[in-house]
GUVOFI-816947 format. One record per residue (C-alpha): y, z, x; residue in three letters. Coordinates in pm, whole numbers, plus 50000, padded with zeros to 5 digits. Layout:
YZXALA...
//
This chain:
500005000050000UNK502405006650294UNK501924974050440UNK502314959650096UNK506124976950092UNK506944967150431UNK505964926550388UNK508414929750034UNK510994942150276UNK510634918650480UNK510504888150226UNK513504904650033UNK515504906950412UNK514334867750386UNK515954862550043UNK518924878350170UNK519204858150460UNK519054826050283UNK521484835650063UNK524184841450348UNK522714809350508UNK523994791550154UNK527434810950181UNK527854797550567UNK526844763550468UNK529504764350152UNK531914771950397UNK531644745950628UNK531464721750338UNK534844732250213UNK536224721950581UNK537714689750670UNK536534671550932UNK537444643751243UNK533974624751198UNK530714626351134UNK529384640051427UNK531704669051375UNK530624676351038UNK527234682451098UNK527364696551470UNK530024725351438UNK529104760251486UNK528684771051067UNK525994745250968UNK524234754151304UNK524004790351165UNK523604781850830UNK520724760350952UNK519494785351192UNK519904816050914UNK517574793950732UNK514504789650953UNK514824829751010UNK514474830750622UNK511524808550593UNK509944825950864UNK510854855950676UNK508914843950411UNK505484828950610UNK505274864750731UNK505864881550470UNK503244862950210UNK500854874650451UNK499794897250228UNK502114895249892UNK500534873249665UNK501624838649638UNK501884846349263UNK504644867849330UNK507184840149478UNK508624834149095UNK510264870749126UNK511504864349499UNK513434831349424UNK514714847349129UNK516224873349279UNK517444846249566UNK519254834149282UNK520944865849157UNK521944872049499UNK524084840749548UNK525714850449233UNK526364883249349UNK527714865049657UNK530024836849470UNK531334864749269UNK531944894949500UNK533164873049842UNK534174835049700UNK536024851249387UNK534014825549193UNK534224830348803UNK531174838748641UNK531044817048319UNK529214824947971UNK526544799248110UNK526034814248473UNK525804851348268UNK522984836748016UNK521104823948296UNK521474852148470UNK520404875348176UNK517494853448111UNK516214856748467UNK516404890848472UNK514464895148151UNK511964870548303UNK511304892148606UNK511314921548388UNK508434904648226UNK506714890248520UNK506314924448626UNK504994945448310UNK
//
């Protein structure tokens, strides 16, 4: 059981992860750049990139030993995250849409888990 609680750590460290990846990568979309090159070689999308293949490695450890049938609940809450993130940091608005969908996935992975 204690390994069981220290892989979810790990694979909800993952989730976290990719969510800041997303934020980093947002932010160097909203820059303007010279050229091409510049775009996609500048130091945000390296880390963005790089925060990335940390989360998926995150994640191949991690599933180890969770179940595979448990990945539904971990993207979900990927998903809440990057809300929480838009909202708190970005100063995005949260719309009636983004709070339904947000409602009905935490319902669903109050369900999933009963």
């Amino acid at each position: 059981m204690n390994e069981f609680v220290s892989h979810c750590g790990i694979m909800l460290g993952g989730v976290i992860i990719a969510g800041i990846s997303q934020f980093v990568l947002k932010k160097a979309a909203d820059q303007e750049y010279k050229g091409l090159i510049d775009q996609y070689l500048n130091w945000r999308v390296i880390l963005g990139y790089g925060l990335m293949v940390a989360s998926t490695l995150c994640t191949v450890f991690a599933q180890r030993v969770i179940p595979l049938s448990m990945s539904p609940i971990w993207d979900a809450c990927g998903q809440i995250f990057v809300l929480a993130i838009s909202y708190f940091i970005l100063r995005e608005h949260i719309s009636k849409r983004k709070f339904a969908g947000l409602c009905i996935m935490i319902t669903g992975i109050l369900i999933f888990l009963l």
